[in-house]
C-alpha positions in Angstrom: 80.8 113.6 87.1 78.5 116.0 88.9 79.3 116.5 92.8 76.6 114.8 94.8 77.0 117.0 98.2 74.9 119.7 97.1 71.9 117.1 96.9 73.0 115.2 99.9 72.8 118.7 102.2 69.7 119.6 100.6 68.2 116.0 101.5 69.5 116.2 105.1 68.6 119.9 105.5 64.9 118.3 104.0 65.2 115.8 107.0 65.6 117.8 109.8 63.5 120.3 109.2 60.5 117.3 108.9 61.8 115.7 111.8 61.7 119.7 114.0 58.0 120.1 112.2 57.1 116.6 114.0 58.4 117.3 117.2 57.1 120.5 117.3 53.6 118.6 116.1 53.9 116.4 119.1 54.5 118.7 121.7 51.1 120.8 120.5 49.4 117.4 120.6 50.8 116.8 123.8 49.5 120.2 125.0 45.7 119.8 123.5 45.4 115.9 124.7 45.1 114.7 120.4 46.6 111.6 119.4 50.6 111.7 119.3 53.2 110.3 117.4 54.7 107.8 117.8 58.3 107.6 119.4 59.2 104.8 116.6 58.5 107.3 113.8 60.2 110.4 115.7 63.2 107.9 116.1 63.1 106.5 112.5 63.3 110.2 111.2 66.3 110.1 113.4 67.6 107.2 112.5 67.6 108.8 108.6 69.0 111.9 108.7 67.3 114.3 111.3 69.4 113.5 114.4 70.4 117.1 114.7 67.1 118.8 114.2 65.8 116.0 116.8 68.2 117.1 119.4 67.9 121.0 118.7 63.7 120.2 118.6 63.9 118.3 122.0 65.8 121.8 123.3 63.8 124.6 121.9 60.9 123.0 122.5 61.4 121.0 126.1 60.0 118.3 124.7 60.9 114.6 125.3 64.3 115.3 127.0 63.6 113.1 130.2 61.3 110.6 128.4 63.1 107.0 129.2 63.8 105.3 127.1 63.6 107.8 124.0 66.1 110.2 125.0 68.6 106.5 126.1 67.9 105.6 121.9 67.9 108.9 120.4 71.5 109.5 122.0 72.2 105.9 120.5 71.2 107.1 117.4 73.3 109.8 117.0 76.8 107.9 118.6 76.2 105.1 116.0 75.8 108.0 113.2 78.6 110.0 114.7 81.0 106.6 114.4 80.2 105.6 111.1 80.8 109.2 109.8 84.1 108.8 111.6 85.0 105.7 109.6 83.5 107.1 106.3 86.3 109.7 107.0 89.0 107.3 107.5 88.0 105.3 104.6 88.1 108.0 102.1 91.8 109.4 103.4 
């Protein structure tokens, strides 16, 4: 059977660089006065994968790092990933 991790990074490295692009995309809107997008779809890429290109977006960019109650959820986000890849390692030792 073929190892599945090589896909899997690929997907998540897929992800966050999406989820950096549309951060970066709503900070230029931001900037200009366009339409943004929407906190649900910059948490939702979150929520699937892009937690850590989120987090190192919000930083190189300054953007939404004192928003309320984005940053609150985003952190939430990642904690809740963070535990169940804790218990994914406990259940496969």
């Amino acid at each position: 059977m073929p190892n599945p991790m090589p896909t899997i990074l690929l997907v998540l490295a897929a992800i966050n660089g999406w989820t950096m692009l549309r951060f970066w995309q709503d900070k230029a809107y931001a900037r200009s006065g366009a339409r943004r997008i929407p906190e649900a779809d910059l948490l939702g890429l979150a929520a699937i994968g892009g937690t850590p290109g989120a987090l190192l977006a919000r930083r190189l960019f300054r953007h939404k790092t004192r928003k309320e109650p984005f940053s609150t959820r985003l952190l939430l986000i990642a904690a809740l990933q963070a535990g169940a890849l804790i218990g994914l390692g406990y259940a496969c030792h």
